[in-house]
BAFI-3210 file (N, C-alpha, C; in Angstrom, 3 decimals, decimal comma, padded with zeros to 6 digits):
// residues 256
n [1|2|3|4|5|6|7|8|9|10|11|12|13|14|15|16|17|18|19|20|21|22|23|24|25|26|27|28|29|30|31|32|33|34|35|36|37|38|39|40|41|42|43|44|45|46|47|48|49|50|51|52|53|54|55|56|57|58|59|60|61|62|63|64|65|66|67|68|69|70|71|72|73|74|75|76|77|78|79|80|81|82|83|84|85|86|87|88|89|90|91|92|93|94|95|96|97|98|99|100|101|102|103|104|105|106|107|108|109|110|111|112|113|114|115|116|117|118|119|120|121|122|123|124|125|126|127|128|129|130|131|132|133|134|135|136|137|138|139|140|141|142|143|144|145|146|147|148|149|150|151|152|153|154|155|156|157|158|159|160|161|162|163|164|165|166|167|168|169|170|171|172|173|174|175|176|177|178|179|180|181|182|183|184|185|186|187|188|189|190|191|192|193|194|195|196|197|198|199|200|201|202|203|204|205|206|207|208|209|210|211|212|213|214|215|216|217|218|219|220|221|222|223|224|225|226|227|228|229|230|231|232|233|234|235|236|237|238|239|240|241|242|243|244|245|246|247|248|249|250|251|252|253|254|255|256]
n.u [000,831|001,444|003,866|002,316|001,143|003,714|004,579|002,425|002,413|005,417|005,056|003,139|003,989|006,044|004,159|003,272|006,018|006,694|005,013|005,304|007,847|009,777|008,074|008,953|009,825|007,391|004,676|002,473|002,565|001,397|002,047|003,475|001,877|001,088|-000,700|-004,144|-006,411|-005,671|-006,970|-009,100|-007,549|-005,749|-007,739|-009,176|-006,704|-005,958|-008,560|-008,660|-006,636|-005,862|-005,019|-006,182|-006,316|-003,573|-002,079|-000,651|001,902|002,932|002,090|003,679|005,996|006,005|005,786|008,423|009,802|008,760|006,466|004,281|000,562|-001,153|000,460|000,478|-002,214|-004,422|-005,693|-006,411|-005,270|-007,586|-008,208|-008,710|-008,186|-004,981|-004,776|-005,335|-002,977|-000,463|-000,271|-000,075|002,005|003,647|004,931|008,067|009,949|012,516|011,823|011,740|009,550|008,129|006,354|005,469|004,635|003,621|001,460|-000,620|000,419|-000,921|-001,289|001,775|001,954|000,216|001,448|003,697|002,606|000,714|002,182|005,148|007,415|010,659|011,220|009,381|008,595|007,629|007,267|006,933|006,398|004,567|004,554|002,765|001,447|003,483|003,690|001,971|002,019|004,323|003,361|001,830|003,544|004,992|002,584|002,593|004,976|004,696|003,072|004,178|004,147|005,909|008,044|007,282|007,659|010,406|012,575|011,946|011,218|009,826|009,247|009,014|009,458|010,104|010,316|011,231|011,181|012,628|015,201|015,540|016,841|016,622|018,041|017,378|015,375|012,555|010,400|007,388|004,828|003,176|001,651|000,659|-001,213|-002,129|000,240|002,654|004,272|006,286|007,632|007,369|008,959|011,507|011,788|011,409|014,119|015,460|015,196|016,155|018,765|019,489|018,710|020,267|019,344|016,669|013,369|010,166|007,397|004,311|001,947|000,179|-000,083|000,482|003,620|004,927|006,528|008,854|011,810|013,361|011,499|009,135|006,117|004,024|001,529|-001,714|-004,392|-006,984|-007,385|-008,974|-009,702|-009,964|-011,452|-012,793|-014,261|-012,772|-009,883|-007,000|-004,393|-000,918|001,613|004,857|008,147|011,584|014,219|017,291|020,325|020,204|018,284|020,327|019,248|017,512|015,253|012,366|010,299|007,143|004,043|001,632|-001,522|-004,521|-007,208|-008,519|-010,202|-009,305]
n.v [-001,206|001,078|001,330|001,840|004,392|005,704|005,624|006,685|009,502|010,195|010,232|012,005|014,632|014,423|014,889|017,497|019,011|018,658|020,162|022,749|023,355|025,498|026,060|024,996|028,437|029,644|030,305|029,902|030,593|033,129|036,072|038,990|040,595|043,355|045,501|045,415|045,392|044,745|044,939|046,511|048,684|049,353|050,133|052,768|054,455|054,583|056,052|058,815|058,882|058,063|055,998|056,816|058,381|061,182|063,230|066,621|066,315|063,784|063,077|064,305|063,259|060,801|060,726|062,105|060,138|058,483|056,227|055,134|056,062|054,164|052,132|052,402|052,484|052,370|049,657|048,016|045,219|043,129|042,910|040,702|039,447|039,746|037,965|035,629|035,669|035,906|033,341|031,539|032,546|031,665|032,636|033,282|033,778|034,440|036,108|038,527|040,565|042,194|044,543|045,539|048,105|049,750|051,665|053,263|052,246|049,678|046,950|046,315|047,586|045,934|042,973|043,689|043,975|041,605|038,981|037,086|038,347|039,808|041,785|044,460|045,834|048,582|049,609|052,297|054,046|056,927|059,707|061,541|058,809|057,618|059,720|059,824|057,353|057,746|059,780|057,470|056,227|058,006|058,420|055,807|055,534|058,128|057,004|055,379|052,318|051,072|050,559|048,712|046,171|044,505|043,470|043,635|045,229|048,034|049,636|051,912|052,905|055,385|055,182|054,051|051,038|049,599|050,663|050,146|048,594|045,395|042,820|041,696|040,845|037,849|037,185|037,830|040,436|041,340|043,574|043,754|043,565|045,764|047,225|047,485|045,411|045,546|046,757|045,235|043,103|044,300|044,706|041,929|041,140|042,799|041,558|038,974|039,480|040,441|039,313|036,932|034,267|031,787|033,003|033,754|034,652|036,397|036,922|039,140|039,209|036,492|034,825|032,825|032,718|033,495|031,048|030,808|031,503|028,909|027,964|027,435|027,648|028,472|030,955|033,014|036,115|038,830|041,646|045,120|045,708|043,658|040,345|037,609|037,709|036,604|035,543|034,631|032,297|032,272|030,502|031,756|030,914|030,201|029,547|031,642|030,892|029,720|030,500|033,044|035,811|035,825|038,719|038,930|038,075|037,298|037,169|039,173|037,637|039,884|043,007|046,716]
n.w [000,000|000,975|-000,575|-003,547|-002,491|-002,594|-005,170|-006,683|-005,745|-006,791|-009,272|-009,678|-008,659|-011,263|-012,709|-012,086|-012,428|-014,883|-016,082|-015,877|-016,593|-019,089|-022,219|-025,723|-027,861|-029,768|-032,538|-031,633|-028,598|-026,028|-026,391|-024,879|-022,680|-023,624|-024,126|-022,627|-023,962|-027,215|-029,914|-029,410|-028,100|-030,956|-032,514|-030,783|-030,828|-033,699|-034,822|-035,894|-038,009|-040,617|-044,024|-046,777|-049,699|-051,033|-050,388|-051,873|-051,479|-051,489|-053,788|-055,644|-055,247|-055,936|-058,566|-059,003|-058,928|-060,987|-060,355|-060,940|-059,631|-058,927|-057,798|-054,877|-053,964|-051,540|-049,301|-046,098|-044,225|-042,567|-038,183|-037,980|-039,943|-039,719|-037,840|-039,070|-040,570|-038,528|-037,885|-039,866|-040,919|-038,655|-036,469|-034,512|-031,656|-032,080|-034,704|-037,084|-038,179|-041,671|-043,127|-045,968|-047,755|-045,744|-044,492|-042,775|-040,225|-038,565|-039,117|-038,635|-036,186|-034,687|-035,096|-033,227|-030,711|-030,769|-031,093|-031,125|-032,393|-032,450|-033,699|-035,398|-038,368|-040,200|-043,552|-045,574|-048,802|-049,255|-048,002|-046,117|-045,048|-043,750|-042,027|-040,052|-038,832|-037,441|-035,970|-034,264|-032,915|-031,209|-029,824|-028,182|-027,554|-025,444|-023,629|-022,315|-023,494|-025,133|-023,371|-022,029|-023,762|-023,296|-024,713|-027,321|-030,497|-032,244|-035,076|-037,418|-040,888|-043,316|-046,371|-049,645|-050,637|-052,603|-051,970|-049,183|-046,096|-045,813|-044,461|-042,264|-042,167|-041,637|-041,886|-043,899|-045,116|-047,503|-049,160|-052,204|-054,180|-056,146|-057,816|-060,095|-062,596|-063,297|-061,078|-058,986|-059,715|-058,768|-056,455|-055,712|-056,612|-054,933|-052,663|-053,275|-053,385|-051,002|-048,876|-046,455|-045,587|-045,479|-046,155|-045,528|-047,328|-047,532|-049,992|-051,962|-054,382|-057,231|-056,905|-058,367|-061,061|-059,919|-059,681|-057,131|-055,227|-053,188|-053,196|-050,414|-049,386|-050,115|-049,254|-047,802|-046,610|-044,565|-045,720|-046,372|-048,129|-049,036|-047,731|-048,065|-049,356|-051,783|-050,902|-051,184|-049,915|-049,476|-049,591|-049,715|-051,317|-050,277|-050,690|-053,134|-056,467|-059,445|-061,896|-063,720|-062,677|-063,456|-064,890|-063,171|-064,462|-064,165|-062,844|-060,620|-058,498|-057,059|-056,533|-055,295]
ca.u [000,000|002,894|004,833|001,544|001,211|004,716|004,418|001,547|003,210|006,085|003,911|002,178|004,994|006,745|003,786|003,598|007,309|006,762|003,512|005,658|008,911|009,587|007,982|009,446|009,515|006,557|004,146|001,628|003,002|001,143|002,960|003,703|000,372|001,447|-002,299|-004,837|-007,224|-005,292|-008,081|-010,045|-005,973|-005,315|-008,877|-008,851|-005,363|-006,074|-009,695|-008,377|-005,751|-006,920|-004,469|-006,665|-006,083|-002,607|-001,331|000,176|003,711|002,903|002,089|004,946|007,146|005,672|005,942|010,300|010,204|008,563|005,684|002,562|-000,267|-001,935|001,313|000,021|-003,981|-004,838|-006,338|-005,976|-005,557|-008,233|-007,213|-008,905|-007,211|-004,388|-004,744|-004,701|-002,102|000,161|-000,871|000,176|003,524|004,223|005,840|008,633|010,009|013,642|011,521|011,755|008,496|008,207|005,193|006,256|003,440|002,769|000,465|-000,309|001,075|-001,844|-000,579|002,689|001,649|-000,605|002,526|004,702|001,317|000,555|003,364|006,794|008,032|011,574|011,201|008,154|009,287|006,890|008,142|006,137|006,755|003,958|004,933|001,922|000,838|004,530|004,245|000,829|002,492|005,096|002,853|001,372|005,077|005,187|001,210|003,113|005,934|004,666|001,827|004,860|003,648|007,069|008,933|006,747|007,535|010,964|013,520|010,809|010,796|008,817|010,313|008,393|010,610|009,330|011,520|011,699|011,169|013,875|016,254|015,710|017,760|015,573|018,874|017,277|013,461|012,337|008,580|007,427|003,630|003,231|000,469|001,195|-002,619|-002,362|002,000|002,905|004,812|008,389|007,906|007,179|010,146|012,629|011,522|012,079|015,814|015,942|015,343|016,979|020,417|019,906|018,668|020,673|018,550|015,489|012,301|008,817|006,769|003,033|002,317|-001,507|-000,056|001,817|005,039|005,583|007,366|010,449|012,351|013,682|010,242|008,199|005,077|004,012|000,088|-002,668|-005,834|-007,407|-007,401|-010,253|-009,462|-011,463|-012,311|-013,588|-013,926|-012,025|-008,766|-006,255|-002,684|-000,005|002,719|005,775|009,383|012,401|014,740|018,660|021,003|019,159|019,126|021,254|018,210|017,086|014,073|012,000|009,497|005,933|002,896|000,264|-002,929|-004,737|-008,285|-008,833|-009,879|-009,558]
ca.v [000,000|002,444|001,481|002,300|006,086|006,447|005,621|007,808|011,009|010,240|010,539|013,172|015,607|014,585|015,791|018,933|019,328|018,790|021,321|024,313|023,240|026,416|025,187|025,666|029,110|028,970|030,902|029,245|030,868|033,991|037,325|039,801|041,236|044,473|046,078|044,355|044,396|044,534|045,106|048,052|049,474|049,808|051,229|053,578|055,121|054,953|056,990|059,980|058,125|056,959|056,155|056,681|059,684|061,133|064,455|066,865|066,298|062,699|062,832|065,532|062,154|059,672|061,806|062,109|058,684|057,840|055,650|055,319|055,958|052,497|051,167|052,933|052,277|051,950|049,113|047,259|043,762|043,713|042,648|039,446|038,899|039,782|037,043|034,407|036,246|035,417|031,902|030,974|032,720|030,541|033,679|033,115|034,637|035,209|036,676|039,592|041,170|043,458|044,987|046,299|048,781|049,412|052,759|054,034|051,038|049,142|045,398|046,605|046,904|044,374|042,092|044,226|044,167|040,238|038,077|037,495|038,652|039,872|043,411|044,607|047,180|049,099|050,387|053,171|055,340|057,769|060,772|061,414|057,904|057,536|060,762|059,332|056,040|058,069|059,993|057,007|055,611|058,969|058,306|054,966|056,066|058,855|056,301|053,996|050,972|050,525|050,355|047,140|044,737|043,959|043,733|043,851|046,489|049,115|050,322|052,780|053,963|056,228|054,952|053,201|049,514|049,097|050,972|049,565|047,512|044,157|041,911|041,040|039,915|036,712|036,882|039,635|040,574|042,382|044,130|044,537|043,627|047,076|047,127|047,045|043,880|046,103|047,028|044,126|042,702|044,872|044,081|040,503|041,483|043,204|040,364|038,171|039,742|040,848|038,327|035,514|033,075|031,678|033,924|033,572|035,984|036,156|038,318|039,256|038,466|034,759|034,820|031,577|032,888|033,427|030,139|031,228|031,399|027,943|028,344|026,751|027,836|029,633|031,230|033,881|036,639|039,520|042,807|046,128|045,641|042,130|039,467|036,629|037,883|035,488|035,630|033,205|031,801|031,777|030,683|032,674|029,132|030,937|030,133|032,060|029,819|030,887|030,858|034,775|035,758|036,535|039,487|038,464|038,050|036,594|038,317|038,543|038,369|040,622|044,629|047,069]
ca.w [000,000|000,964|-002,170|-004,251|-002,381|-002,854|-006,654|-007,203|-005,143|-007,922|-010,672|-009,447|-008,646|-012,375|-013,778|-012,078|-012,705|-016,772|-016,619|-015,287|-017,910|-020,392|-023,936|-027,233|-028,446|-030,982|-032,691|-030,302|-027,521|-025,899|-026,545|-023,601|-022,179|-023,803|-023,988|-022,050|-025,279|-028,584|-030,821|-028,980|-028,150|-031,884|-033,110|-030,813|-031,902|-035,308|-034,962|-036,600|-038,268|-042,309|-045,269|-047,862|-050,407|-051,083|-050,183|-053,134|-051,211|-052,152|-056,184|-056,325|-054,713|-057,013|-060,229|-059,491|-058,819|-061,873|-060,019|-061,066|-057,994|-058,667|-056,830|-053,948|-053,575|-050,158|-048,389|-045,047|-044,341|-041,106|-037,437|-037,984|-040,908|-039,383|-036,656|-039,735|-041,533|-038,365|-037,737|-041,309|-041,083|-037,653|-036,348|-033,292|-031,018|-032,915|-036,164|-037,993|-039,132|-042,210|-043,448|-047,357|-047,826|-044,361|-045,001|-041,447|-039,304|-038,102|-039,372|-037,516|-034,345|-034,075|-034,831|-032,289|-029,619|-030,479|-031,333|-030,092|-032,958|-031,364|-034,219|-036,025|-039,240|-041,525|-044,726|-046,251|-049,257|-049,305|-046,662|-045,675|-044,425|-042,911|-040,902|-039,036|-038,436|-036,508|-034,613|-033,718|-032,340|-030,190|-028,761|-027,709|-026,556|-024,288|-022,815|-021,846|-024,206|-026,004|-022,539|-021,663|-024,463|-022,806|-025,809|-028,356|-030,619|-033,286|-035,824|-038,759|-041,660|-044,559|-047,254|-050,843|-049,957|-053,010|-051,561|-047,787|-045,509|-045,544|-044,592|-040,959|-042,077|-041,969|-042,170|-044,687|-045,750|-048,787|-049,731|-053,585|-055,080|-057,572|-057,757|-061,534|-062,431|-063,331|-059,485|-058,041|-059,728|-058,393|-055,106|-055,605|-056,732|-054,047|-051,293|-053,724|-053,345|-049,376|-047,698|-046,534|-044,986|-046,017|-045,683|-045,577|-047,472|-047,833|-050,685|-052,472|-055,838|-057,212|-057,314|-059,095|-062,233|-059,669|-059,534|-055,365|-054,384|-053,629|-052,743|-049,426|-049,314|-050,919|-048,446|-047,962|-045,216|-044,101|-045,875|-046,046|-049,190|-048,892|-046,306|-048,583|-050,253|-051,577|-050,462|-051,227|-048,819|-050,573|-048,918|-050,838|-050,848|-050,190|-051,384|-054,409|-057,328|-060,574|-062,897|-063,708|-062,165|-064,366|-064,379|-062,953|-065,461|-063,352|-062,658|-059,210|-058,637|-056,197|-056,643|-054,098]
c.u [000,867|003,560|003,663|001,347|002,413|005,007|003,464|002,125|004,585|005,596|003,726|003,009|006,051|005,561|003,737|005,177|007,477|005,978|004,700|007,282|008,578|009,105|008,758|009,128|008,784|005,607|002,769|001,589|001,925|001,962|002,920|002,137|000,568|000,308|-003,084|-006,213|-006,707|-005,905|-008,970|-008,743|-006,229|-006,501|-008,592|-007,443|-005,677|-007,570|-009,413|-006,989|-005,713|-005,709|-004,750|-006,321|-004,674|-002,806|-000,661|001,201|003,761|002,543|003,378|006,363|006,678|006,021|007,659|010,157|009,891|007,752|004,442|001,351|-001,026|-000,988|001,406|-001,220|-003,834|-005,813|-005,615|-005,731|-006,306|-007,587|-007,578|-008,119|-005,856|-003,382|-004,215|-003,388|-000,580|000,572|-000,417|001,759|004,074|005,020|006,548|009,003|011,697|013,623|011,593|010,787|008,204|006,907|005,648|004,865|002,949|001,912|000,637|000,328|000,256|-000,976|000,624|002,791|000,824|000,219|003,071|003,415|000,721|001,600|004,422|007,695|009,009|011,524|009,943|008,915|008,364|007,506|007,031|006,583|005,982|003,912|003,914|001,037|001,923|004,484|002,787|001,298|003,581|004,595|002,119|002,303|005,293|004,093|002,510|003,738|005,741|003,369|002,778|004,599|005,545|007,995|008,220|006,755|009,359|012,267|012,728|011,345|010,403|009,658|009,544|009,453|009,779|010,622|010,651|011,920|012,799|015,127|016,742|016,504|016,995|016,324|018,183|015,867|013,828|010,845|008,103|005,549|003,619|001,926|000,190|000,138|-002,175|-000,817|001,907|004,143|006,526|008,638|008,126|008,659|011,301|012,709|012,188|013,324|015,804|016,081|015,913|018,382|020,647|019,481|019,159|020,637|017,680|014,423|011,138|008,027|005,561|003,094|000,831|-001,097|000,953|003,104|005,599|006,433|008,460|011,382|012,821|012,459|009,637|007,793|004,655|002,595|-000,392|-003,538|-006,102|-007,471|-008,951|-009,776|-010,516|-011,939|-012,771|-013,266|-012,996|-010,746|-008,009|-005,209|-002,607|001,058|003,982|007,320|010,394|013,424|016,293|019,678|020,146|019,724|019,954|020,147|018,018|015,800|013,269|010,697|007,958|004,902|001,539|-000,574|-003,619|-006,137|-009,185|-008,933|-010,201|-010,716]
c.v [001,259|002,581|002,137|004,369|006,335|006,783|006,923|009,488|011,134|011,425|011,968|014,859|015,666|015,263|017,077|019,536|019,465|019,882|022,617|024,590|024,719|025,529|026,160|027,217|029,361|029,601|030,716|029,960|032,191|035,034|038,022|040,025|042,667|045,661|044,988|043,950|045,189|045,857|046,819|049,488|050,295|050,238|052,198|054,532|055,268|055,749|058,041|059,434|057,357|057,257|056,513|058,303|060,031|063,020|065,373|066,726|064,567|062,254|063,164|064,132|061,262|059,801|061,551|060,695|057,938|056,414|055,590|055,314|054,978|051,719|051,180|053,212|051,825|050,615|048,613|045,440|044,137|043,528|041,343|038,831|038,481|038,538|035,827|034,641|035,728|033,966|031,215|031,146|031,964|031,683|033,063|033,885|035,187|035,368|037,830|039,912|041,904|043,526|045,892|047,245|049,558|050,385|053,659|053,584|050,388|047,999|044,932|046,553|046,092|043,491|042,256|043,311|042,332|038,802|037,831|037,550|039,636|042,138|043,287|045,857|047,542|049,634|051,274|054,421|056,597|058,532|060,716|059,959|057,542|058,187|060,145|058,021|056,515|058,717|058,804|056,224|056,660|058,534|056,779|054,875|057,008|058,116|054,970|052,607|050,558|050,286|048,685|045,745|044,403|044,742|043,809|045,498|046,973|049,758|050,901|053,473|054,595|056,098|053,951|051,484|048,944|049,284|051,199|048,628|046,385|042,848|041,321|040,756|038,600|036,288|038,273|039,330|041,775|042,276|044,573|043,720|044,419|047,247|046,558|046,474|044,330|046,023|045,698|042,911|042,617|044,392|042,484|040,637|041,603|041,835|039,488|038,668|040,036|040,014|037,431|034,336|033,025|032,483|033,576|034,824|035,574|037,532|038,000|038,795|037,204|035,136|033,611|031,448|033,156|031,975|030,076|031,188|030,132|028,292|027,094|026,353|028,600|029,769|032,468|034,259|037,927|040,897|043,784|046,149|044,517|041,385|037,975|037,290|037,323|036,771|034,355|033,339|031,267|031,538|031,431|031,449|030,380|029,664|030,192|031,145|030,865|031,044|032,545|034,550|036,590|037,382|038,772|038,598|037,711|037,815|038,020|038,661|039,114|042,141|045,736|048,094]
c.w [000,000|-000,430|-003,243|-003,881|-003,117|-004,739|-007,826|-006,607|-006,428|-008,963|-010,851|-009,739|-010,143|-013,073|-013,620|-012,414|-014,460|-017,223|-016,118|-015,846|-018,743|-021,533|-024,628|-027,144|-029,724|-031,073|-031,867|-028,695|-027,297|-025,683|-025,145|-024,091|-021,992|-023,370|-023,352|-023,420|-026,621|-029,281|-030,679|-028,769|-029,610|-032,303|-032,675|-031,262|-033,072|-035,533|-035,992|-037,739|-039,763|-043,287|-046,426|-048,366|-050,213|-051,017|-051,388|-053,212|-051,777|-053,324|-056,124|-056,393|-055,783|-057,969|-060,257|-059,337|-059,579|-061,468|-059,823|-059,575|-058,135|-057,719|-055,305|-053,232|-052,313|-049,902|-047,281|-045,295|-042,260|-039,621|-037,089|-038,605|-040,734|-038,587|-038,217|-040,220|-040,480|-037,915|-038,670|-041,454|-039,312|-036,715|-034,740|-032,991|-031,176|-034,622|-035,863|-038,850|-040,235|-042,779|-044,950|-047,626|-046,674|-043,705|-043,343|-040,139|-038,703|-038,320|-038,426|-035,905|-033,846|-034,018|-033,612|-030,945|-029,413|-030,722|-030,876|-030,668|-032,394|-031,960|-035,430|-037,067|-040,031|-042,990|-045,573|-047,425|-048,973|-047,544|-045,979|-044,515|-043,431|-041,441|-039,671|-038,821|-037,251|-035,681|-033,388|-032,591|-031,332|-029,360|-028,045|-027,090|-025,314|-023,348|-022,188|-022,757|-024,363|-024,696|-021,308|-022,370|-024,305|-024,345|-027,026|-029,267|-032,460|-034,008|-037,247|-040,100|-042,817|-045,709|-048,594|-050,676|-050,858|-052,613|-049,866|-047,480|-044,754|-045,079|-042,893|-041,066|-042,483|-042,176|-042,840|-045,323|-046,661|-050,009|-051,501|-054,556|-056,397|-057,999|-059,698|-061,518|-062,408|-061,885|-058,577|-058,304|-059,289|-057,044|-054,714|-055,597|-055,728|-052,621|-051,680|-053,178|-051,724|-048,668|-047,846|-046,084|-045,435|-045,314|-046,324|-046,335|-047,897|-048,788|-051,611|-054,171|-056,285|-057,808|-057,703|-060,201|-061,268|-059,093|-057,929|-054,807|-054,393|-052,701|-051,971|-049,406|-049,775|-049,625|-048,460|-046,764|-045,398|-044,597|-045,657|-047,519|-049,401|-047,929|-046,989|-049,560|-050,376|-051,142|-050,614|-050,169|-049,325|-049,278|-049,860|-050,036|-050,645|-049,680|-052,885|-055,711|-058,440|-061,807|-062,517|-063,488|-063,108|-064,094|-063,925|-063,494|-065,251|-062,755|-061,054|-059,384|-057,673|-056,970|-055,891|-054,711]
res [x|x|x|x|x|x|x|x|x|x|x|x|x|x|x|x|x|x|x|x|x|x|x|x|x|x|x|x|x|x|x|x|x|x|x|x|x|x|x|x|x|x|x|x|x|x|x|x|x|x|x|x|x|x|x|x|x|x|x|x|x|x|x|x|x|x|x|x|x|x|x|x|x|x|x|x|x|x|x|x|x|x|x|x|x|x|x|x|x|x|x|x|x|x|x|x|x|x|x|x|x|x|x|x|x|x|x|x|x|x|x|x|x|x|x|x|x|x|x|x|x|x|x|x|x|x|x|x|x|x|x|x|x|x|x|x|x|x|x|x|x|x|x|x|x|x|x|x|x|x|x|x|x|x|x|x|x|x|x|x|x|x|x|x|x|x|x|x|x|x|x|x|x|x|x|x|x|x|x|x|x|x|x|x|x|x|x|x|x|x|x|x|x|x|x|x|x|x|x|x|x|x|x|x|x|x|x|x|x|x|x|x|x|x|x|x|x|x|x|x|x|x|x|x|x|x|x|x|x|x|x|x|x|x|x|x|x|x|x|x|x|x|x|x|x|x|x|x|x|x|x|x|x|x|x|x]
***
């Protein structure tokens, strides 16, 4: 009878000893308890807060840059969407987020705010949507948020995605639905030649004409212009192969 207690007190105490083990680091995991609700956090902030329409300081930028304003149509991806969007990319907790498009920063900090993604980065050309992404990095900053996600951190740039420093992503969403195909090319170059690990990128149009990219998954996430939008799930394989990548010809059927 003794030997049976003593067997079960064993037991008992290995399992509480396995339940209170660190797990894996894994997109599974619950992120810091940055905001207590997410969702109602980032609305409010963004109230006054809208990407849509372009500024004359933002044609005047498009025009030298020789970029048509279809490459720049606004939409969201929602914060539902969102939720699948990181569920799919598996995100851990030594990733590298980027957002290529990333308008006013919503997508952004919902990564930063739910994931344990270790850096969250926006990349925005159009000034205008940049400069409200940075006020929104000050509301943050002077409400303490950014001094509660530990080593975590936010990062907004107002820059040329081609001529960004993309060498530390590993999980990338890219909003490039309306993006004319020269553009979208360059882009590829571009992560072709700078990144040197394999990377994940979800991206609204197929990138199957580039030999470096195989495609993992197709689904669909929750935008504001519809509740089903595809996206594909592409890996970028590295070491990049030696085939030329050739420009992208494929059509999407989505329209914002």
């Amino acid at each position: 009878m003794k030997r049976n207690l003593l067997a079960l007190l064993i037991v008992t105490l290995f399992t509480i000893s396995c339940s209170q083990m660190p797990k894996n680091n894994t997109a599974s995991e619950t992120a810091l308890p940055i905001v207590e609700n997410p969702s109602e956090f980032i609305h409010q902030l963004y109230l006054d807060k809208s990407g849509h329409g372009l500024e004359n300081t933002d044609v005047s930028t498009l025009e030298k840059m020789n970029y048509a304003q279809k490459n720049v149509i606004y939409g969201e991806i929602t914060y539902n969407g969102a939720i699948t969007l990181f569920e799919k990319l598996n995100i851990k907790g030594n990733d590298v987020f980027y957002d290529i498009g990333s308008g006013v920063g919503k997508l952004v900090l919902q990564a930063y705010l739910t994931t344990p993604a270790k850096k969250s980065v926006g990349i925005e050309l159009v000034g205008s949507r940049a400069k409200k992404a940075e006020t929104v990095y000050q509301q943050l900053m002077n409400q303490g948020i950014l001094s509660k996600a530990g080593n975590k951190e936010l990062k907004y740039v107002e820059a040329d995605v081609i001529t960004s420093d993309l060498s530390d992503a590993t999980t990338i969403f890219w909003a490039n639905l309306t993006w004319e195909e020269g553009v979208i090319d360059k882009v590829v170059q571009k992560l072709s030649s700078s990144v040197k690990h394999p990377l994940l990128i979800v991206s609204h149009k197929s990138l199957d004409n580039y030999p470096n990219m195989k495609l993992k998954e197709a689904f669909t996430v929750e935008c504001t212009w519809t509740s089903r939008s595809n996206v594909y799930l592409y890996e970028m394989e590295y070491p990049v192969s030696s085939k030329n990548t050739a420009i992208n010809t494929s059509t999407a059927t989505d329209n914002i």
